[in-house]
C-alpha positions as CSV (number, residue, x, y, z in Angstrom):
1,X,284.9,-92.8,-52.7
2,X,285.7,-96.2,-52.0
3,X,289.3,-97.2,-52.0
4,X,291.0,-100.9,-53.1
5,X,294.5,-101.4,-54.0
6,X,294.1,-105.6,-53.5
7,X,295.5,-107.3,-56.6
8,X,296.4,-111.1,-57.2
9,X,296.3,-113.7,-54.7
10,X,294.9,-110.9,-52.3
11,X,292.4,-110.3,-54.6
12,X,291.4,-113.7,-55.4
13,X,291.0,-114.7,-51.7
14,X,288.6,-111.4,-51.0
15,X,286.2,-112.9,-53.9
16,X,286.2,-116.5,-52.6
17,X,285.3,-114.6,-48.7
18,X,282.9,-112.8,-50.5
19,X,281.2,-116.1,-52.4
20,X,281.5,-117.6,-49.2
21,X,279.7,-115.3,-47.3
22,X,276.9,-115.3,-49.8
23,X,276.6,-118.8,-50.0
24,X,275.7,-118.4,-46.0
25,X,273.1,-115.4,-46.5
26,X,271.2,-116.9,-49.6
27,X,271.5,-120.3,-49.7
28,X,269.6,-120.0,-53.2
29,X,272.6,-119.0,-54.9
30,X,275.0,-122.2,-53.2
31,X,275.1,-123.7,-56.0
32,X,275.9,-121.1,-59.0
33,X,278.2,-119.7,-56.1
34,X,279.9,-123.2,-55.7
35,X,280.0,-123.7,-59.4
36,X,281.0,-120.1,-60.1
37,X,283.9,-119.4,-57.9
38,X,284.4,-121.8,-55.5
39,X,285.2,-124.8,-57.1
40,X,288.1,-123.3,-58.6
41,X,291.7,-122.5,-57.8
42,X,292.0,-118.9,-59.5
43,X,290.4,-115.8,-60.9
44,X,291.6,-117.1,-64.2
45,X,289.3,-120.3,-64.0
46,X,286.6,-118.4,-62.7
47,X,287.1,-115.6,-65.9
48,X,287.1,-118.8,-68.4
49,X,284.4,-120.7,-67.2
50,X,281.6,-117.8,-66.6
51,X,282.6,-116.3,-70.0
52,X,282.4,-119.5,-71.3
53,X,279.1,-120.6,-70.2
54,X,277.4,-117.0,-71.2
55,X,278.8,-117.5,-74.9
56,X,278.3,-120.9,-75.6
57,X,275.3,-121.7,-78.1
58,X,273.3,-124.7,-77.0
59,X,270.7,-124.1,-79.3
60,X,273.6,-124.4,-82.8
61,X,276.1,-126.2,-81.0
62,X,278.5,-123.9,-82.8
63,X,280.3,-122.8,-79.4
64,X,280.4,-125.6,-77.4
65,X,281.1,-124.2,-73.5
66,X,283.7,-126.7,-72.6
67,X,285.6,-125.7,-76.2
68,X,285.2,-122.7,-75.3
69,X,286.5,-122.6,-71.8
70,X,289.9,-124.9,-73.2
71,X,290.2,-121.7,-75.6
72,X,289.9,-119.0,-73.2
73,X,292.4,-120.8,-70.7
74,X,294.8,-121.7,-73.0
75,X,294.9,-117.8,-73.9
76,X,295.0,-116.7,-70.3
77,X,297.7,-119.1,-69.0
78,X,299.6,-117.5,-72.2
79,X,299.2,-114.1,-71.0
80,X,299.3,-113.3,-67.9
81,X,299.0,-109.5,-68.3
82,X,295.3,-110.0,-69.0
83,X,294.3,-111.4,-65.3
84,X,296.1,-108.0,-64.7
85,X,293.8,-106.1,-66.5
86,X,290.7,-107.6,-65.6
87,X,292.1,-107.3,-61.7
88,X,292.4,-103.8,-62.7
89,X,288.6,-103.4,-64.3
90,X,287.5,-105.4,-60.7
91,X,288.8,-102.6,-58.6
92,X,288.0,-99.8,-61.2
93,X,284.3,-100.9,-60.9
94,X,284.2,-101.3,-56.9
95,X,285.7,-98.2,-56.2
96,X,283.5,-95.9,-59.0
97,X,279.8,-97.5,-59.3
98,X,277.9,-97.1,-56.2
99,X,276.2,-99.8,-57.4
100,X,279.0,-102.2,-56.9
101,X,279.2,-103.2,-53.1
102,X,281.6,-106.1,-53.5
103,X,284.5,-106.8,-55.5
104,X,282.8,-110.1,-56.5
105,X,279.8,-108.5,-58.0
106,X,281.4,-106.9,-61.6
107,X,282.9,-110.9,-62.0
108,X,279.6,-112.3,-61.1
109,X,276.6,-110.0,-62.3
110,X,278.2,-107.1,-64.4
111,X,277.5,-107.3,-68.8
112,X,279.6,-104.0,-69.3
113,X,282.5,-106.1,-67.3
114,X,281.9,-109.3,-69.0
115,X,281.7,-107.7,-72.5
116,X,285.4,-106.0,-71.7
117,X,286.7,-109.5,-70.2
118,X,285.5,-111.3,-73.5
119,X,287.2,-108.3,-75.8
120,X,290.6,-108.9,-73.5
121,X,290.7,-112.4,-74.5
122,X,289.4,-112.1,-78.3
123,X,291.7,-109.3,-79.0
124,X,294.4,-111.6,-78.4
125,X,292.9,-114.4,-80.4
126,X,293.1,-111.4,-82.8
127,X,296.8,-110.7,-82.3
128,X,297.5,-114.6,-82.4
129,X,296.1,-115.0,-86.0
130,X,292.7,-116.7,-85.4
131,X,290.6,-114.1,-86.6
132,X,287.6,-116.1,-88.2
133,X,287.1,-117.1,-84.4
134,X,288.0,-113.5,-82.8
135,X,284.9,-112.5,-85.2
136,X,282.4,-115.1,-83.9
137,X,283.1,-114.2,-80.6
138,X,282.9,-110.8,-81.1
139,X,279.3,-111.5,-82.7
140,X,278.3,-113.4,-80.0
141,X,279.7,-111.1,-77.4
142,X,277.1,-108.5,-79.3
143,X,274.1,-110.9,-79.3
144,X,274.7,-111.5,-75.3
145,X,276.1,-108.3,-73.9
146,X,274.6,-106.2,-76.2
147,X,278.1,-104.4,-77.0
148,X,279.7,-104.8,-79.9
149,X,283.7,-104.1,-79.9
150,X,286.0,-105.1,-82.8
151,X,289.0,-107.6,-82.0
152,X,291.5,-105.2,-83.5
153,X,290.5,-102.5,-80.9
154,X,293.5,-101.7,-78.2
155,X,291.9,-101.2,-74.7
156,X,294.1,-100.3,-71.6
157,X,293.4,-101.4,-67.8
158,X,291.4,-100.1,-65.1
159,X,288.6,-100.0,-67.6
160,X,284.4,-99.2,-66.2
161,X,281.7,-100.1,-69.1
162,X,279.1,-98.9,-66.7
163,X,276.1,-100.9,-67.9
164,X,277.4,-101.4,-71.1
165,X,274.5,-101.7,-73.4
166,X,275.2,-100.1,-76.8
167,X,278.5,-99.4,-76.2
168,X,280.5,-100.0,-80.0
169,X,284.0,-99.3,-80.3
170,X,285.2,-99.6,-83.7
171,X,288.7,-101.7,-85.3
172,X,291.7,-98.9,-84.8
173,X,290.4,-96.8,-81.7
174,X,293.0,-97.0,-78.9
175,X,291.8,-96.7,-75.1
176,X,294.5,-95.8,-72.5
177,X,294.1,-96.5,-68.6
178,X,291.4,-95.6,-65.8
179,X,288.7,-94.8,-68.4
180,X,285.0,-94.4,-67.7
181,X,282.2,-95.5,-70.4
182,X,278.6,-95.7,-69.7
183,X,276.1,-96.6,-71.7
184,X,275.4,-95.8,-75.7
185,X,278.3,-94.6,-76.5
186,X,280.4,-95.3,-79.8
187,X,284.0,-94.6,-80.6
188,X,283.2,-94.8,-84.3
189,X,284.5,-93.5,-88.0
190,X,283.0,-90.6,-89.5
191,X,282.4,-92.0,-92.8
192,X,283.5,-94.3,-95.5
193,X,287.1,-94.0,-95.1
194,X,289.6,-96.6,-94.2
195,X,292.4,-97.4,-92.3
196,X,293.2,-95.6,-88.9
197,X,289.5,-94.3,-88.7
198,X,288.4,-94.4,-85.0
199,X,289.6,-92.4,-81.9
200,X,292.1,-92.3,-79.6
201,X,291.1,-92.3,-75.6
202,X,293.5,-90.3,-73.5
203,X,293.9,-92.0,-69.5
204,X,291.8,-90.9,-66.7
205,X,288.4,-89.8,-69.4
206,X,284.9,-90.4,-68.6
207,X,282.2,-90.2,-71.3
208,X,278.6,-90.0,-70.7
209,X,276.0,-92.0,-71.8
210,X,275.0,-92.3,-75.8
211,X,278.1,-89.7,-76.2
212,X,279.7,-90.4,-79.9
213,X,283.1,-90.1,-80.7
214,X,283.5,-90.0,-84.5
215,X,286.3,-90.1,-87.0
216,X,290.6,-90.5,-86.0
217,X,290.5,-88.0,-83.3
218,X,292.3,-87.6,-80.2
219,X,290.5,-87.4,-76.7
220,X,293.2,-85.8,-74.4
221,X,293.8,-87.3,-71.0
222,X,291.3,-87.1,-67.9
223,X,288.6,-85.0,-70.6
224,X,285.0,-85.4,-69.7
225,X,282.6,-85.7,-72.7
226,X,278.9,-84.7,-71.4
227,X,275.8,-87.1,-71.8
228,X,274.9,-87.2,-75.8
229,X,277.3,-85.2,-77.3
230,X,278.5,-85.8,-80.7
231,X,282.3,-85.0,-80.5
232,X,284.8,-84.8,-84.4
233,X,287.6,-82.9,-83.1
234,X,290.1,-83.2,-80.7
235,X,289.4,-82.7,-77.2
236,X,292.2,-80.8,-75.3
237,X,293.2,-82.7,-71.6
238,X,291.1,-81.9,-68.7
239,X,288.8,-80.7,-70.9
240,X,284.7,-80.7,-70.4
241,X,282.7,-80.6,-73.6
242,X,279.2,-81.1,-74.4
243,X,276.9,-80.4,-76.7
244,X,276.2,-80.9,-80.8
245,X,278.5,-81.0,-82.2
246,X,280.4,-80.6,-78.9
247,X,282.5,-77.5,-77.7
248,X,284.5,-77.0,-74.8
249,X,282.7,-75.7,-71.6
250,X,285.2,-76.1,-68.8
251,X,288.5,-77.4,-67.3
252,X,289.2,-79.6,-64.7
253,X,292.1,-80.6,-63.0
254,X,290.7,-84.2,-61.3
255,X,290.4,-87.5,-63.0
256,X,286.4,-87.6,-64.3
257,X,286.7,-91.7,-64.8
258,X,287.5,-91.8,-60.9
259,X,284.9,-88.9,-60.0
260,X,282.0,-90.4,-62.2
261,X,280.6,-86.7,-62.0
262,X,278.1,-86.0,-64.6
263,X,276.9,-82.8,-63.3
264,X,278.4,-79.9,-65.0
């Protein structure tokens, strides 16, 4: 298992080496490379103008880049706890996909990691009133990442949407810390009914792909749900269920986000 604690300017400084060393081994890239990250002065700058550039709309000119980038950095600069999360969701991806052989590559090539990014800074466009906007990101946010998460919906740090793809996470579910997602899955109601409708992720769970998670229900800290299961009731801590509708078919007492262990 790879290990990173590197935060802030630490952080920051290992992605510019990393650009930098790129920019030497495939000269193809120099330029998105140079446009990307090293032109600018932080990870926020970076975070704002690759988000922005992904959502804008040429084609409508509804969501103009530049607008969009002035948005996202005013909203940044405003909250500062939101670099910490995405710092968080950098090291939470390096240290759990085996895919990810850099700390550079979730900023620069990752959907699932974009997707969460965009939902960080839309959920407080939420929380600050401007919800006709928070929607038409979040729409957009569907049509390019292919994940569709409500404004209103609370996510914590540390977060991996491994892949992404399909992944809908509905208005009042609540995710805590150091969770694992991959792809398909949906933290959904159960029906019709409204209010608080959509579950509630305990820290340290991992959930498999095209897993769903239906109705106000309460997944219990460092649970594993298994690969297509179809989970309505609560799921005890350390718990491993699988299954249709899902039932409980172990205990563990690791952390399944950090093991990524799908392998009963």
């Amino acid at each position: 298992m790879k290990k990173q604690s590197l935060s802030g300017d630490a952080l920051w400084q290992r992605i510019r080496e990393e650009a930098k060393a790129e920019v030497a081994a495939e000269p193809a890239l120099a330029s998105f490379l140079n446009l990307t990250v090293l032109r600018h002065d932080s990870l926020s700058r970076v975070l704002a103008f690759h988000l922005s550039g992904k959502l804008s709309n040429a084609v409508s000119a509804v969501l103009d880049a530049r607008a969009l980038y002035e948005i996202f950095m005013q909203v940044l600069r405003a909250n500062p706890d939101i670099i910490a999360a995405t710092e968080a969701d950098i090291v939470a991806h390096y240290e759990r996909d085996p895919a990810c052989n850099a700390l550079s590559t979730p900023l620069l090539y990752f959907k699932g990691f974009h997707a969460l990014q965009t939902h960080r800074i839309n959920h407080q466009l939420w929380q600050d009133g401007r919800r006709t906007l928070a929607y038409c990101l979040q729409n957009r946010m569907s049509e390019v990442f292919g994940v569709d998460i409500h404004p209103a919906a609370q996510v914590g740090k540390g977060i991996m949407f491994d892949h992404g793809t399909g992944l809908v996470i509905g208005e009042t579910a609540r995710l805590g810390d150091n969770i694992s997602i991959l792809h398909g899955v949906t933290l959904g109601g159960s029906g019709k009914e409204s209010g608080d409708r959509h579950p509630k992720i305990g820290n340290g769970v991992m959930i498999g792909a095209n897993a769903s998670v239906l109705g106000n229900i309460t997944i219990g800290d460092c649970a594993r749900i298994g690969a297509g299961s179809v989970v309505v009731k609560d799921v005890p801590p350390r718990s491993t269920v699988v299954g249709v509708p899902a039932q409980i078919v172990g205990h563990d007492e690791k952390m399944p986000a950090d093991l990524m262990n799908q392998c009963l």
